[in-house]
N, C-alpha and C positions, 0 to 999 in steps of 0.2 A: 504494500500500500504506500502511497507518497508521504513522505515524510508531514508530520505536522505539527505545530509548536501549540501548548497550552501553558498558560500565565500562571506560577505558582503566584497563591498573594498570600495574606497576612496568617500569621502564627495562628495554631490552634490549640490551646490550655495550654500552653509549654512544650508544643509539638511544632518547632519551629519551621516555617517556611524552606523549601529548597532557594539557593543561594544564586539560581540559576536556572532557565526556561527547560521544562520537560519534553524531550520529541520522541516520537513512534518510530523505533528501530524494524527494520523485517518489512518483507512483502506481503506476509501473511499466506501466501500461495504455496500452492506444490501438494503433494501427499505427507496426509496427516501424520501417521508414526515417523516417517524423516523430517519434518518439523518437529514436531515434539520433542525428539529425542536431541535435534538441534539446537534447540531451544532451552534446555535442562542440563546441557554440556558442563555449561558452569554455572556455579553457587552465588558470585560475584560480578559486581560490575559498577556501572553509572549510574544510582538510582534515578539521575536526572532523566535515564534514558528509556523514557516507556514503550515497550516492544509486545507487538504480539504476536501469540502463540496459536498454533489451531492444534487440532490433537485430538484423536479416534476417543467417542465415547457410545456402547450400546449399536458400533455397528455406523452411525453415523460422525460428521465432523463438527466439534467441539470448536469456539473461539473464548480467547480472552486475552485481557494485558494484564503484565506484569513488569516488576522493576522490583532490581537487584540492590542490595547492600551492597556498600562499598569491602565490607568484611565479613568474618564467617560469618554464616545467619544464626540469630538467635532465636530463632524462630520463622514459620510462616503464616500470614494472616492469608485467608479468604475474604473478602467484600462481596454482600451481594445486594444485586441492587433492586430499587422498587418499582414500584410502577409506573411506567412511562418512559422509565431510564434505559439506556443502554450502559456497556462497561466504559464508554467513553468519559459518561459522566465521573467517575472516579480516577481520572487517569491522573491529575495532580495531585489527587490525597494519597492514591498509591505509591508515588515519588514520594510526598514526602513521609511518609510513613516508612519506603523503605530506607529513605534516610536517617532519620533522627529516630527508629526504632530499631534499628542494626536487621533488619527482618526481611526475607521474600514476599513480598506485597504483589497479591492476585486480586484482578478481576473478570470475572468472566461474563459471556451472554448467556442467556438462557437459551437452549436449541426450540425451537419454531416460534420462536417469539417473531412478529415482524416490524425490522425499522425501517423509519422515514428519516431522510436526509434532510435538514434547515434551508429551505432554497437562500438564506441568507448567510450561510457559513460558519453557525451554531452548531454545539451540539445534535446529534440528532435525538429523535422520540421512540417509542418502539408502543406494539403492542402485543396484549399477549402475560396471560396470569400462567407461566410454566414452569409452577414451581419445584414439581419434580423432576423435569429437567433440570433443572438451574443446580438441585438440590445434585442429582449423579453428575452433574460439569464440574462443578466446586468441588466434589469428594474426587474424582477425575484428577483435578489439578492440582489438585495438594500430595496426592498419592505420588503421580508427577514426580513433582520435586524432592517427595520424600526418597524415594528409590535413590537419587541421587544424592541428594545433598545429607538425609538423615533428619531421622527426629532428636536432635540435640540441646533444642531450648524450647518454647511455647507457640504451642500450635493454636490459632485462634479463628471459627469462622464468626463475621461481625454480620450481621444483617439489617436492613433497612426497613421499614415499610413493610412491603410484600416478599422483602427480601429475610423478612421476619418469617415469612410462613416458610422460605427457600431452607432457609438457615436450620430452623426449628427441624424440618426434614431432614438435613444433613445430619444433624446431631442423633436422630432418630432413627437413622438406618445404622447405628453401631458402627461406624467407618473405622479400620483399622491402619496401622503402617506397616512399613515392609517388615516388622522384626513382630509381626502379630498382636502389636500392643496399640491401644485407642488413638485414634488418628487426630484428635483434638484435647486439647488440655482445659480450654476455659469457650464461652459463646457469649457475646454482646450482641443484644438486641433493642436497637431504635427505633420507638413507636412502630411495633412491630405486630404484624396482622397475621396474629398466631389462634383467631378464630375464624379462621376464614367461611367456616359456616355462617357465622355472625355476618360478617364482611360481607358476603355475598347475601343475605338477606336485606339490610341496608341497603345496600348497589340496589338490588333489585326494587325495593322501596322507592327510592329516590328516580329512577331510571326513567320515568313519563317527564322529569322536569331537569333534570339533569343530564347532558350528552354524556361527559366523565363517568357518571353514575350508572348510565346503560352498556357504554363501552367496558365498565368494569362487569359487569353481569353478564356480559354477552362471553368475555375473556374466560370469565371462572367457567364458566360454561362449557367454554370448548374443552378447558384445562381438564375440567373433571367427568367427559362426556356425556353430558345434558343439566337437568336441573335437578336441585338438592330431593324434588321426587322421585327423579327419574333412576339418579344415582347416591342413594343418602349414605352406601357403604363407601362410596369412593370421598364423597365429602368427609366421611368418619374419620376416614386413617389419614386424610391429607391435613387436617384439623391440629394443628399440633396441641392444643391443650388436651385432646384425646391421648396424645401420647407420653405423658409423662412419664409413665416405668421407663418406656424407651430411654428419654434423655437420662434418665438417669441412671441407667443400666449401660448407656454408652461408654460411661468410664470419666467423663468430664466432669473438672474438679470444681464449677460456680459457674453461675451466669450475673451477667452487670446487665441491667434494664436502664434505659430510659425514655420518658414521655412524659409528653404535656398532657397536662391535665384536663384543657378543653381543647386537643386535637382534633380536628375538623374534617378527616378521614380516615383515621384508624383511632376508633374511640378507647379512652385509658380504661375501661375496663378490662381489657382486651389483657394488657400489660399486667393488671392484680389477679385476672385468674390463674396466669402462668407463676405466677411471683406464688400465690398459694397452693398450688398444686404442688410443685416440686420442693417448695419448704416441708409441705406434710413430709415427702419423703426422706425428710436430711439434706434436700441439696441446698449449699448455701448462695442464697441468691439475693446480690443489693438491687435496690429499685430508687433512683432517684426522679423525682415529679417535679415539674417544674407549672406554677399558677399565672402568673404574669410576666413577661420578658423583659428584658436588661435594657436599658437605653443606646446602647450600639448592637443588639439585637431587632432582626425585624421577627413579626409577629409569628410568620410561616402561616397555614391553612388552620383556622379556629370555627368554630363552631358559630359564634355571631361575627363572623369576618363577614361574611355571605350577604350579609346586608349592604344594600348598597352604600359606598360612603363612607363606607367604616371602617377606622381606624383601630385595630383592638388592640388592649392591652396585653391580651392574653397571651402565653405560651405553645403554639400551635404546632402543626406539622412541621418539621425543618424540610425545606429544600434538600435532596442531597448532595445537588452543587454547592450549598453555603459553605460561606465559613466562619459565619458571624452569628449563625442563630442555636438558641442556647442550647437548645433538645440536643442539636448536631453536634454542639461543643462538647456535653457532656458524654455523647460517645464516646467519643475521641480521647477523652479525658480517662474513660474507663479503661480503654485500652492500650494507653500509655501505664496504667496502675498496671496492668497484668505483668508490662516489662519491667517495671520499679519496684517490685515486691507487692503493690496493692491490692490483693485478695477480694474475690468477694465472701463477709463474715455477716453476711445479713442486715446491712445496713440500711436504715431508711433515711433518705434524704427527702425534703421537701426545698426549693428552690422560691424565692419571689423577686422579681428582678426590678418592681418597682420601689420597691421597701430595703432590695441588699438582704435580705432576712433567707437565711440558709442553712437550714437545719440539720444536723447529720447526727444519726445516734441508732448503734447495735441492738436490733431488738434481740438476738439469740437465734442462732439456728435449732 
């Protein structure tokens, strides 16, 4: 593919900016297993240098970008993205996360998703709820790397959105590495539509006055082969709050949550069923909620945003491009803790960005 440059910008929690513009190494072409294996030669590189990989998954071909640490990796993160995104959209947090996290930073696409190019030279859009694709591309590419480079520090899949229900699946098929031991260490999830029963009931609700809201119903739809009557086992197991033995018989040692509290497309319930489900079981899992946003934060997608005209206070859906909005920050935030020693020990944070009022305290696993 032609080379193309995307703008690292400002710091995020203390995850500093790359120093210097990110560009797309590779043609992306050719046959898959000689790519791949291309592609994974080495462990190290330019994290400024984001490249993509294609690579055999299920019979079909697999894409995503990734970027190299400069040194050995201490890990490898997964990103997966949400809805309406491609891997494109993450291709500067990938840089710098493989920068300033010493780590293999992935992103991949989901297989039958379909994207649309910006006739303006944006980003482009995709559509398409495939999240069990998305969920065996991410296990795909992490194995990848594992084979080569080794599971030597913290394996992390982060999920977005719909990249929450991607994620949740990932974690949920038990993924292993090459030496048979759990293929993931820890999972952050960003306002993450880990009911997608729920999710697509809403979509469907809103879908006579909403185009978003029918495109999303039409998606889950294809994703799960018809509708939640049609198919209610296939919605069951794709459900990840259905699956909590799962995550937690995966082997993975905490999950970091967060979301706004009046999210305005992936409602915070969604985030406190998973947070109680897999506490019953032992697993330790922080949740931080954010009420109203920061003043160099914008609002993201809120529940009275929708109104015409209005300006909300509230802490909403982050964009997954930001880099300023607080839901998004505090991912970020969590998954720099996983490389700093920060643990999840069951914490509950509550956030207010009008007030500064930031609450942090261990309820007990």
């Amino acid at each position: 593919m032609p080379a193309r440059r995307l703008v690292v910008t400002a710091a995020v929690l203390g995850i500093a900016a790359a120093t210097a513009l990110p560009s797309y190494a590779g043609n992306g072409h050719g046959n898959g297993n000689g790519h791949a294996k291309q592609a994974a030669r080495s462990c190290t590189g330019d994290p400024r240098q984001v490249q993509e990989l294609t690579y055999p998954v299920q019979g079909q071909q697999a894409k995503a970008l990734y970027a190299l640490p400069k040194g050995t990796p201490k890990g490898i993160v997964v990103f997966d993205h949400g809805y309406s995104h491609t891997m494109h959209s993450w291709a500067r947090h990938i840089a710098r996360t493989a920068d300033q996290l010493g780590v293999i930073a992935i992103a991949p696409d989901y297989r039958g998703q379909v994207d649309t190019a910006d006739p303006k030279g944006g980003l482009p859009t995709s559509r398409g709820w495939q999240v069990a694709e998305g969920a065996a591309d991410s296990i795909a590419a992490v194995q990848l790397f594992d084979r080569r480079c080794g599971h030597q520090g913290t394996n992390v899949v982060y999920g977005v959105s719909m990249g929450g229900n991607t994620s949740g699946l990932v974690v949920a098929s038990k993924p292993k590495d090459a030496k048979g031991k759990p293929l993931f260490d820890y999972w952050v999830a960003v306002e993450p539509a880990v009911n997608v029963t729920e999710t697509y009931q809403g979509a469907r609700a809103l879908a006579g006055a909403n185009e978003f809201a029918a495109h999303a119903q039409a998606d889950i739809e294809r994703e799960m082969g018809g509708t939640f009557e049609e198919k209610p086992d296939v919605y069951a197991a794709r459900t990840v709050v259905n699956r909590a033995q799962d995550i937690v018989a995966s082997g993975i040692k905490g999950v970091a949550i967060a979301h706004g509290i009046v999210d305005g497309l992936v409602t915070h319930d969604e985030s406190r069923q998973l947070q109680t489900l897999l506490r019953a079981q032992g697993m330790p899992v922080d949740l931080w909620a954010a009420f109203t946003h920061s003043e160099k934060s914008e609002s993201g997608t809120t529940l009275d945003g929708y109104a015409p005209g209005h300006d909300s206070p509230f802490a909403g859906h982050a964009s997954e491009t930001s880099e300023t909005q607080d839901v998004g920050l505090a991912g970020f935030a969590a998954l720099k803790g996983l490389y700093t020693g920060v643990t999840p020990t069951c914490r509950e944070t509550l956030f207010d960005g009008q007030t500064g009022f930031d609450e942090s305290g261990s309820t007990g696993c």
